[in-house]
PDB file of N, CA, C and O in Angstrom:
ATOM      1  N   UNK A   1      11.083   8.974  22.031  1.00  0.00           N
ATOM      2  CA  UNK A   1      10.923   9.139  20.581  1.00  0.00           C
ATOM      3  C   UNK A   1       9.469   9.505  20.284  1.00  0.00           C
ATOM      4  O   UNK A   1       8.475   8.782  20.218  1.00  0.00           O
ATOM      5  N   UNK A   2       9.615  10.821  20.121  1.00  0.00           N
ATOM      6  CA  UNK A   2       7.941  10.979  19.328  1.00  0.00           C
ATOM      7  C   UNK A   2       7.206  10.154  18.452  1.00  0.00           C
ATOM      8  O   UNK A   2       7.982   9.331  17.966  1.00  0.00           O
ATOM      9  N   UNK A   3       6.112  10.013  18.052  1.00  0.00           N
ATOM     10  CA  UNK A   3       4.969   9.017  17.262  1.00  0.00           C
ATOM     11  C   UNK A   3       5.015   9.994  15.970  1.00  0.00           C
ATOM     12  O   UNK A   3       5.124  11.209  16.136  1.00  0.00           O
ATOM     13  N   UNK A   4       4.933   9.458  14.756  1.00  0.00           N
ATOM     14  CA  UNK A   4       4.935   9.815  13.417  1.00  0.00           C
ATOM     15  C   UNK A   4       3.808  10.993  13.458  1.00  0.00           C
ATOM     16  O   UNK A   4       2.702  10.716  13.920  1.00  0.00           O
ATOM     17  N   UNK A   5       4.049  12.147  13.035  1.00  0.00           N
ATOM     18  CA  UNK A   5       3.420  12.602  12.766  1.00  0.00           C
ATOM     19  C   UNK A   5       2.335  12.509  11.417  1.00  0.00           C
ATOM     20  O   UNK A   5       2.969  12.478  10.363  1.00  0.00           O
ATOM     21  N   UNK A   6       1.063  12.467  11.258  1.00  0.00           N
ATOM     22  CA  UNK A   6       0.055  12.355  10.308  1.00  0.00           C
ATOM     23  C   UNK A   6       0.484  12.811   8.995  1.00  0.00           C
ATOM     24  O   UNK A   6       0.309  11.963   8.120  1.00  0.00           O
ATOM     25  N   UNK A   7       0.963  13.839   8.631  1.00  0.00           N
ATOM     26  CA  UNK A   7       1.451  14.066   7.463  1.00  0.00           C
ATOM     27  C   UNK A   7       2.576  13.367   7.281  1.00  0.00           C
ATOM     28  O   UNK A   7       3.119  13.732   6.238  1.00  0.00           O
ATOM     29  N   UNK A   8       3.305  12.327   7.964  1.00  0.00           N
ATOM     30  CA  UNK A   8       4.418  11.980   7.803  1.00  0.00           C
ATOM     31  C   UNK A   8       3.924  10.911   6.166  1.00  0.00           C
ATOM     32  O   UNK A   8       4.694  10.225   5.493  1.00  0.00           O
ATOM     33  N   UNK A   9       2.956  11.054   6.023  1.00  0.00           N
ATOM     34  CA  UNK A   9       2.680  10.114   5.284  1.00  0.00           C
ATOM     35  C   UNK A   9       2.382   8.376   5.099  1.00  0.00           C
ATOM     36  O   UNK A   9       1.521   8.075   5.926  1.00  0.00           O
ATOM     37  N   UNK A  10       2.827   7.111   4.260  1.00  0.00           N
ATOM     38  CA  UNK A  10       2.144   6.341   4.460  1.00  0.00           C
ATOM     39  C   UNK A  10       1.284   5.861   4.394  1.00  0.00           C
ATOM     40  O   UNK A  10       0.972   5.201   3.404  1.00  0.00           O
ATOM     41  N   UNK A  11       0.449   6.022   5.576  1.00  0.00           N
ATOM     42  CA  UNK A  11      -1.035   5.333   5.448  1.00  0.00           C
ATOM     43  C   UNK A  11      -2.249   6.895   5.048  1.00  0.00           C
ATOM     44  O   UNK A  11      -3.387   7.150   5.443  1.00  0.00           O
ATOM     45  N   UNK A  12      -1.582   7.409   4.394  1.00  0.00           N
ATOM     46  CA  UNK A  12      -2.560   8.209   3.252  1.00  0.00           C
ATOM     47  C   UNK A  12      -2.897   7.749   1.823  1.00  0.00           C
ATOM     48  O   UNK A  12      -2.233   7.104   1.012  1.00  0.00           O
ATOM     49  N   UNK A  13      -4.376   8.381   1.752  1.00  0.00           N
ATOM     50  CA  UNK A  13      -4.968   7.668   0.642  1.00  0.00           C
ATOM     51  C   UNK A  13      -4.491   9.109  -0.578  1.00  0.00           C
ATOM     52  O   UNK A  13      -4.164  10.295  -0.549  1.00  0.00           O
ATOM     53  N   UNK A  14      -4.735   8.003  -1.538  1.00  0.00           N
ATOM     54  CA  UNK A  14      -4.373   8.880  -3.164  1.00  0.00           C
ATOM     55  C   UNK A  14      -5.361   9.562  -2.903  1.00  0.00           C
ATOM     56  O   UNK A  14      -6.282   9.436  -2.096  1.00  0.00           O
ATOM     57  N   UNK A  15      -4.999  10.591  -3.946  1.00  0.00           N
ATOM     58  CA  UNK A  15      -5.931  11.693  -4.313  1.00  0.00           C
ATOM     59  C   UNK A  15      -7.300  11.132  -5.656  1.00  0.00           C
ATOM     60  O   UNK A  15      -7.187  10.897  -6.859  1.00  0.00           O
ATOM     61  N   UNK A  16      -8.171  11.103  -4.975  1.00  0.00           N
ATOM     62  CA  UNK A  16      -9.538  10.896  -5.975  1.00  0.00           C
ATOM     63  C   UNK A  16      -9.917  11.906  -6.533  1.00  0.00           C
ATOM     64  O   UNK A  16      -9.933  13.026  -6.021  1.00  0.00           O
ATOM     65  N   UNK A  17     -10.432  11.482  -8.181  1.00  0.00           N
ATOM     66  CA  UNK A  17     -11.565  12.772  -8.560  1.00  0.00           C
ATOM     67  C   UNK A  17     -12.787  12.534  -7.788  1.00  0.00           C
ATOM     68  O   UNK A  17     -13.052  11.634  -6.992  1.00  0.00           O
ATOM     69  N   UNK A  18     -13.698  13.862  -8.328  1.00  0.00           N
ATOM     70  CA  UNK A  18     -14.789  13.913  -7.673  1.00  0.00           C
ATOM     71  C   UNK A  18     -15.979  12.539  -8.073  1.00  0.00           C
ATOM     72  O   UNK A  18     -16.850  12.141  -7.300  1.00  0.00           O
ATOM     73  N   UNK A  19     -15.739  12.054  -9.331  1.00  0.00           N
ATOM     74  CA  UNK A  19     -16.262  10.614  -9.562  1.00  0.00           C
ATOM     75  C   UNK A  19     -16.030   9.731  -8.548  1.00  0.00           C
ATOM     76  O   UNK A  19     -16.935   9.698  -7.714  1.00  0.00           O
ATOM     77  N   UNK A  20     -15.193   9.077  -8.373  1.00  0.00           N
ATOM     78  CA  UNK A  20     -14.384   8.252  -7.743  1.00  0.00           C
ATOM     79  C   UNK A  20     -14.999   8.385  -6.360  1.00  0.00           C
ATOM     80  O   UNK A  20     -15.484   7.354  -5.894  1.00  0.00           O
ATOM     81  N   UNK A  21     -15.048   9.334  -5.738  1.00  0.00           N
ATOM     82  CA  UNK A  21     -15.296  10.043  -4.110  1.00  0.00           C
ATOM     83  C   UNK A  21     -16.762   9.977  -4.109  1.00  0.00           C
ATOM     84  O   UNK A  21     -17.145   9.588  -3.006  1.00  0.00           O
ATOM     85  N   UNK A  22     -17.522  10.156  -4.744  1.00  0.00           N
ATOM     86  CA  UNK A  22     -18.760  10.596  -5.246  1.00  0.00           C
ATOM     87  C   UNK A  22     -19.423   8.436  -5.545  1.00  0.00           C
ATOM     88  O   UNK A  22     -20.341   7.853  -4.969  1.00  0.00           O
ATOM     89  N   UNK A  23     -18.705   8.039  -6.345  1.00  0.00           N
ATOM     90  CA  UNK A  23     -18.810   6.552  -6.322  1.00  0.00           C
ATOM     91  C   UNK A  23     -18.658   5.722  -5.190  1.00  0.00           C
ATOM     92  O   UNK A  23     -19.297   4.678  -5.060  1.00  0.00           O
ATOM     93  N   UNK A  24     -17.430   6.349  -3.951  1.00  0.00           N
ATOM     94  CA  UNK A  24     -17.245   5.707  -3.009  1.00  0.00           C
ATOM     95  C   UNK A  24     -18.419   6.098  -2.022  1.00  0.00           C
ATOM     96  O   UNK A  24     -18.858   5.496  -1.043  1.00  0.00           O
ATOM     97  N   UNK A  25     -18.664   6.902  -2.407  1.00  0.00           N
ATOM     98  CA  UNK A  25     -19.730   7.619  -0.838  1.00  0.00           C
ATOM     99  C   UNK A  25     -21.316   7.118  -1.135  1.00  0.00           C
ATOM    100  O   UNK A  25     -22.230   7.322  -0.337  1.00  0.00           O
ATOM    101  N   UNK A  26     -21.456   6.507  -2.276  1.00  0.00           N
ATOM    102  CA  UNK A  26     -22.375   6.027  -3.007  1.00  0.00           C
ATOM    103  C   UNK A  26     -22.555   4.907  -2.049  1.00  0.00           C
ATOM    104  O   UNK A  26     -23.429   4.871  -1.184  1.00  0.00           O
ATOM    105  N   UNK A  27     -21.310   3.643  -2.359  1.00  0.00           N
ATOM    106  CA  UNK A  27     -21.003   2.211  -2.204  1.00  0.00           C
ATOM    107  C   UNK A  27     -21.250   2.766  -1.057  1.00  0.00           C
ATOM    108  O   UNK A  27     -22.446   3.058  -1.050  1.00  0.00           O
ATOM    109  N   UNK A  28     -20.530   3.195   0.345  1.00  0.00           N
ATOM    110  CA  UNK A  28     -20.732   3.153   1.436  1.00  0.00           C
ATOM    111  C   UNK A  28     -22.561   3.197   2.255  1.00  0.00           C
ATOM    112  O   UNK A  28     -23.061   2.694   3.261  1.00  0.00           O
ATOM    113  N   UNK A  29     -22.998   3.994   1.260  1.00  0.00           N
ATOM    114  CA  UNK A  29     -24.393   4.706   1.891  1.00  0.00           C
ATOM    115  C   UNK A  29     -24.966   3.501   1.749  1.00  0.00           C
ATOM    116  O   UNK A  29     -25.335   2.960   2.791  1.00  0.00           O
ATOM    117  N   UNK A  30     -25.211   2.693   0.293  1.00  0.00           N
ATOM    118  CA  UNK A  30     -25.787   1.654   0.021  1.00  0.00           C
ATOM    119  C   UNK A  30     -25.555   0.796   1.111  1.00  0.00           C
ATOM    120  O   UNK A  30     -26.671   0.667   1.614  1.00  0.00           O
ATOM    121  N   UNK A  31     -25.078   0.402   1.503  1.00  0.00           N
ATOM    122  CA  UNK A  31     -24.044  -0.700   2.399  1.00  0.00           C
ATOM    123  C   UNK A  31     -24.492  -0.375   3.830  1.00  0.00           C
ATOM    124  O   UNK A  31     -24.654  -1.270   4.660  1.00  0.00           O
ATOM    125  N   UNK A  32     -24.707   1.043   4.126  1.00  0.00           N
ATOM    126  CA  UNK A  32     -25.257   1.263   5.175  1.00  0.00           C
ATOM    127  C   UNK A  32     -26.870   1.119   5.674  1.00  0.00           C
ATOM    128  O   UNK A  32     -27.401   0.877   6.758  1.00  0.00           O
ATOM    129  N   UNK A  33     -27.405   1.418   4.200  1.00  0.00           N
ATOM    130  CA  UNK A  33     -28.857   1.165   4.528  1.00  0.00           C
ATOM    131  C   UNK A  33     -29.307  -0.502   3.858  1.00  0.00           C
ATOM    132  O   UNK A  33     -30.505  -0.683   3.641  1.00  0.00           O
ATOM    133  N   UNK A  34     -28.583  -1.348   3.636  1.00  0.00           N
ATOM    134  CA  UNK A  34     -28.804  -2.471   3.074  1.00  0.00           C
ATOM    135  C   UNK A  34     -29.642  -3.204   4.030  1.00  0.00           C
ATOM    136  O   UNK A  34     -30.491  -3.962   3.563  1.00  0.00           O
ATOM    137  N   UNK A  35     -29.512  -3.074   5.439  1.00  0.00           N
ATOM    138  CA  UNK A  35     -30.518  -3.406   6.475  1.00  0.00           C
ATOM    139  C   UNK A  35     -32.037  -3.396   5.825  1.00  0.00           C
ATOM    140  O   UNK A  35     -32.650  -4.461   5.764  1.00  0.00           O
ATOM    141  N   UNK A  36     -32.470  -2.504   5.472  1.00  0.00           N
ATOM    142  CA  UNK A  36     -33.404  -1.989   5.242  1.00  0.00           C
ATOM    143  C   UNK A  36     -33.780  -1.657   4.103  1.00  0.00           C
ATOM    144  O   UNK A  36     -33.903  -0.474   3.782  1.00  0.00           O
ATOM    145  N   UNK A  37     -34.122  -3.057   2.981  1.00  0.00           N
ATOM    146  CA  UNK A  37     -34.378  -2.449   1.727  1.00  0.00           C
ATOM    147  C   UNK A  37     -35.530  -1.370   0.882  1.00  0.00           C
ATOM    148  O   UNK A  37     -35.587  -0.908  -0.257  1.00  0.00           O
ATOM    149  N   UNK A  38     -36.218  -1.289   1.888  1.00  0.00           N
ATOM    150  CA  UNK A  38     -37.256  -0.185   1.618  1.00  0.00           C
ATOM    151  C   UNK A  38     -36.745   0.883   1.311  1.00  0.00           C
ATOM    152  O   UNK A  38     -37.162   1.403   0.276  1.00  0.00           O
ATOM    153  N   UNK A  39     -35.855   1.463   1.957  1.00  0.00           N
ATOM    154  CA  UNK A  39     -34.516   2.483   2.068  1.00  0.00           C
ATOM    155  C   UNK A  39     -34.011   3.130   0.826  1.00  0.00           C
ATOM    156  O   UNK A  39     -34.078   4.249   0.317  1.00  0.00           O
ATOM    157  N   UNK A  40     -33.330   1.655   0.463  1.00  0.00           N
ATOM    158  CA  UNK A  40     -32.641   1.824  -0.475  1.00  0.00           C
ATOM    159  C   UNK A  40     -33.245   2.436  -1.764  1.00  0.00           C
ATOM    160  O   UNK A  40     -32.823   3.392  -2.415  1.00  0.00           O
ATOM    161  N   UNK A  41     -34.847   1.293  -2.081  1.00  0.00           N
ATOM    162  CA  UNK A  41     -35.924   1.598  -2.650  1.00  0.00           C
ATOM    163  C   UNK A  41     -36.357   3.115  -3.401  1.00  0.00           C
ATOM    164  O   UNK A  41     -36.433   3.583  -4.536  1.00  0.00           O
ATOM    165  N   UNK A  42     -36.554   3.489  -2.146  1.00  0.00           N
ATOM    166  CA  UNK A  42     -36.949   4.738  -1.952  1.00  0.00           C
ATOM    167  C   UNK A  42     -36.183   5.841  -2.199  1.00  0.00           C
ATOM    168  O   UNK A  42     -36.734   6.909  -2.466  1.00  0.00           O
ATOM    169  N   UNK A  43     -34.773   5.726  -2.140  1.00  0.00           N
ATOM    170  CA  UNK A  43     -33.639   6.688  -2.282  1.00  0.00           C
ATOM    171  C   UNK A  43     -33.493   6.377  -3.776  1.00  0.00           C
ATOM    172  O   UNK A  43     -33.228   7.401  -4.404  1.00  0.00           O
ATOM    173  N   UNK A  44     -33.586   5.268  -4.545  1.00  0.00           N
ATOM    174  CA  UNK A  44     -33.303   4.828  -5.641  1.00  0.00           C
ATOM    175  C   UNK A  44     -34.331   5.724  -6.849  1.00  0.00           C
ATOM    176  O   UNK A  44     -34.092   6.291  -7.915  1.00  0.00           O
ATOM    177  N   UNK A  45     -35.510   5.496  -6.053  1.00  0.00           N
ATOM    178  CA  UNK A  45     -36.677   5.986  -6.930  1.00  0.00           C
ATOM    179  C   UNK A  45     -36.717   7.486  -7.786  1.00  0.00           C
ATOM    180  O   UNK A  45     -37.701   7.785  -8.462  1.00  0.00           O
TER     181      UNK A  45
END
């Protein structure tokens, strides 16, 4: 028996506006440089 193919659907995400995508990629970056608040600082400025 073959494995589901990817478009089979499921574990796909909704469709975002460009806000939304643009907000998420935000949260992530933050989150990534949180190590290092100078970083953040500086990107903020």
């Amino acid at each position: 028996m073959p494995p589901p193919s990817p478009s089979a659907g499921g574990n796909s995400l909704p469709q975002q506006s460009p806000r939304e995508t643009q907000a998420e990629n935000l949260r992530k970056m933050l989150v990534a440089m949180a190590e290092d608040l100078r970083v953040v600082f500086i990107k903020l400025a």
